[in-house]
BALOBA-1460 file (C-alpha; in Angstrom, 3 decimals):
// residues 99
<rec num="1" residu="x" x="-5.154" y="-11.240" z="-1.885"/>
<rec num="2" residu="x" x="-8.228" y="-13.583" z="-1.633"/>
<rec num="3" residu="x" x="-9.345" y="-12.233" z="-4.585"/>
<rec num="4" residu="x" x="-6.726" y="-12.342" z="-7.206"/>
<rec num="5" residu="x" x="-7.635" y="-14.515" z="-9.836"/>
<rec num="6" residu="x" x="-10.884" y="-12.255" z="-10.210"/>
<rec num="7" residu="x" x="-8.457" y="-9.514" z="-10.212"/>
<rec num="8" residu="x" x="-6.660" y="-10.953" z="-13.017"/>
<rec num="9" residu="x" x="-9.317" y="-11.560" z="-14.835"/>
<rec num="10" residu="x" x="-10.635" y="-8.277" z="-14.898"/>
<rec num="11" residu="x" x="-7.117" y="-6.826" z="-15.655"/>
<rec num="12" residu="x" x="-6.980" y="-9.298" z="-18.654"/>
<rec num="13" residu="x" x="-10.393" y="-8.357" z="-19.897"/>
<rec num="14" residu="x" x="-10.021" y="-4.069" z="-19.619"/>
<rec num="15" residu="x" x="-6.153" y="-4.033" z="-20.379"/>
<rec num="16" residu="x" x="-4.675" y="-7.326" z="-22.141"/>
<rec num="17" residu="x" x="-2.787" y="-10.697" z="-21.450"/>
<rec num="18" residu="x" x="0.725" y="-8.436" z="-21.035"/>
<rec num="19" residu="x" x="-1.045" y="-6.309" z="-18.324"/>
<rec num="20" residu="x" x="-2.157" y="-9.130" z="-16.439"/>
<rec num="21" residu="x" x="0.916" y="-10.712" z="-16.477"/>
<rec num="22" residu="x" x="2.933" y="-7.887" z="-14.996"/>
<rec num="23" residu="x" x="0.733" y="-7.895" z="-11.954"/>
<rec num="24" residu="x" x="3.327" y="-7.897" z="-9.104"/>
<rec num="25" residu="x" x="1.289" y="-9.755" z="-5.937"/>
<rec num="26" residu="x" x="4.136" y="-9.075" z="-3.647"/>
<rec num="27" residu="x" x="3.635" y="-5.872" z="-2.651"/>
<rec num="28" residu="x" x="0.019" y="-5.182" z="-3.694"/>
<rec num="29" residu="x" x="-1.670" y="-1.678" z="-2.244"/>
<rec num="30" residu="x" x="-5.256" y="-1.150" z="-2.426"/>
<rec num="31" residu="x" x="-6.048" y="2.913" z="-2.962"/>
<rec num="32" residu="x" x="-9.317" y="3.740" z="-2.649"/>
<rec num="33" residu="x" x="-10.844" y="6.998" z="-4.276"/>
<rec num="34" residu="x" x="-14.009" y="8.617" z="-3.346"/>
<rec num="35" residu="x" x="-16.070" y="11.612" z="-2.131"/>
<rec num="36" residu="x" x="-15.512" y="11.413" z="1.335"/>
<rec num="37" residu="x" x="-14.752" y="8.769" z="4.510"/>
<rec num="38" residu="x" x="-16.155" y="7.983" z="7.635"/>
<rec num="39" residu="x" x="-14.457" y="7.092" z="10.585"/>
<rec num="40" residu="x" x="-14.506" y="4.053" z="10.281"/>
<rec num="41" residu="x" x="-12.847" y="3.881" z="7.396"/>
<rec num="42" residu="x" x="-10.428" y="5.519" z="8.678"/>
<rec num="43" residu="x" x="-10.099" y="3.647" z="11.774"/>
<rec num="44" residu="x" x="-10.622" y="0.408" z="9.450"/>
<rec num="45" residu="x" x="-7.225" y="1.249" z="7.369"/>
<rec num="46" residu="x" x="-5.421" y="2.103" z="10.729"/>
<rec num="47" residu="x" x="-6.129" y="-1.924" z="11.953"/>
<rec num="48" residu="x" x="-5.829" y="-3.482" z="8.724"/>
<rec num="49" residu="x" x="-1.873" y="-4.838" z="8.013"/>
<rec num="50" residu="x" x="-2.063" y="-4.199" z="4.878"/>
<rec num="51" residu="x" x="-0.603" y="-1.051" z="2.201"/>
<rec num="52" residu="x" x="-4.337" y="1.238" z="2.240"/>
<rec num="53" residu="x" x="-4.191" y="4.684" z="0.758"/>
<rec num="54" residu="x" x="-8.289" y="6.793" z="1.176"/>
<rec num="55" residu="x" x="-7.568" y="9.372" z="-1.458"/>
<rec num="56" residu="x" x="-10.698" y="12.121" z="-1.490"/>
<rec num="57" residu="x" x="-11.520" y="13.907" z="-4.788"/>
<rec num="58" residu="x" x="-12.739" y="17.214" z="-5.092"/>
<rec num="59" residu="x" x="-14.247" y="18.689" z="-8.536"/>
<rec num="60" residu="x" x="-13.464" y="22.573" z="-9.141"/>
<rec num="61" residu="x" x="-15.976" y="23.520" z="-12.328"/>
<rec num="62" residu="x" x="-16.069" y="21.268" z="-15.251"/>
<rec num="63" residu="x" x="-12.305" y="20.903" z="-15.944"/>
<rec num="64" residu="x" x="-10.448" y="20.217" z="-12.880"/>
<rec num="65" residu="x" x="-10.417" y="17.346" z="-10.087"/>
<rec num="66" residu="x" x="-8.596" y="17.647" z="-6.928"/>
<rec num="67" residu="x" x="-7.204" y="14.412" z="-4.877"/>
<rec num="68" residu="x" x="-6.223" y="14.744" z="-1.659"/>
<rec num="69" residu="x" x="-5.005" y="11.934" z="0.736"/>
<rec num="70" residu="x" x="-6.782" y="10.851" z="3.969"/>
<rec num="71" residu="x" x="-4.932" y="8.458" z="5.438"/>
<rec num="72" residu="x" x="-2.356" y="6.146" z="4.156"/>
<rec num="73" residu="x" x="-0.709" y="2.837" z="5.956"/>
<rec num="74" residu="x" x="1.887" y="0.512" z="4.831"/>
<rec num="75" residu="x" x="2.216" y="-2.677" z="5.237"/>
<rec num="76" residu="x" x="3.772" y="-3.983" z="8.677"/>
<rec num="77" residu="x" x="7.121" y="-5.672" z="7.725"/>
<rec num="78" residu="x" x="9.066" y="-7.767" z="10.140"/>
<rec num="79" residu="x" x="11.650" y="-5.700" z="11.965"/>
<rec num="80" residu="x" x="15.193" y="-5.927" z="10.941"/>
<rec num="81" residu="x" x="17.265" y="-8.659" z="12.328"/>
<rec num="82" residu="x" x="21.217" y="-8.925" z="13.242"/>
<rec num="83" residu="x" x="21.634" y="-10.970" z="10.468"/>
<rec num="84" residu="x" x="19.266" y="-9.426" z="7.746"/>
<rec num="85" residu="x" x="20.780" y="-5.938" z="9.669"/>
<rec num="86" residu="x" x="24.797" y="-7.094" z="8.321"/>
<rec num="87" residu="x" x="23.605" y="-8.562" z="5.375"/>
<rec num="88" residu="x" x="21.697" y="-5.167" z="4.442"/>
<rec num="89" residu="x" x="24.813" y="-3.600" z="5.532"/>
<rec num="90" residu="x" x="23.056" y="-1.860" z="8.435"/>
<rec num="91" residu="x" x="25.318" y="-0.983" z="11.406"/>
<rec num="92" residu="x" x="23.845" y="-2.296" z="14.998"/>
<rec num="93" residu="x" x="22.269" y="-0.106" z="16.885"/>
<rec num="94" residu="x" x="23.732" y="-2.221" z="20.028"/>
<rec num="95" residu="x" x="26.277" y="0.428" z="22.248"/>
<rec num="96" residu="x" x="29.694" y="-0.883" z="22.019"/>
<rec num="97" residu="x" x="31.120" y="-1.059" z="24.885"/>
<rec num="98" residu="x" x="34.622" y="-0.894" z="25.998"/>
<rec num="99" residu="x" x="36.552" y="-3.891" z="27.381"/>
């Protein structure tokens, strides 16, 4: 997020003005592909807050590539309340109790 007018400009440059402008910063996930990780990678997606995906390639011969994910985390969102809850048209999860 601290980066995204480099981001932009990058998208603009490799895929176009209409790319660039259908960048959606609301939700933005970072995946990253490579090799292999190292713990702390891993460990460094688990304490980030943020939507990570490690996704590991493999190469079988000359023709095929094989992706496999390491670890993944999404984004904390703020938990659910009463009011968001009825306007979502989620029931409480209070007990009801008899009077």
């Amino acid at each position: 997020m601290d980066h995204r007018a480099e981001f932009g400009h990058l998208v603009r440059d490799q895929l176009g003005a209409t790319a660039a402008s259908q960048v959606l910063w609301s939700a933005p996930r970072l995946i990253c592909v490579a090799g292999d990780f190292t713990r702390y990678d891993l460990h460094a997606v688990r304490e980030h807050r943020r939507s990570i995906d490690l996704v590991r390639y493999g190469l079988f011969g000359h023709d095929y590539i094989g992706l496999e994910t390491v670890a993944s985390h999404t984004g904390q969102t703020a938990p659910l309340t009463a009011t968001r809850r009825r306007a979502a048209g989620v029931p409480s999860t209070r007990r009801q109790t008899g009077r």
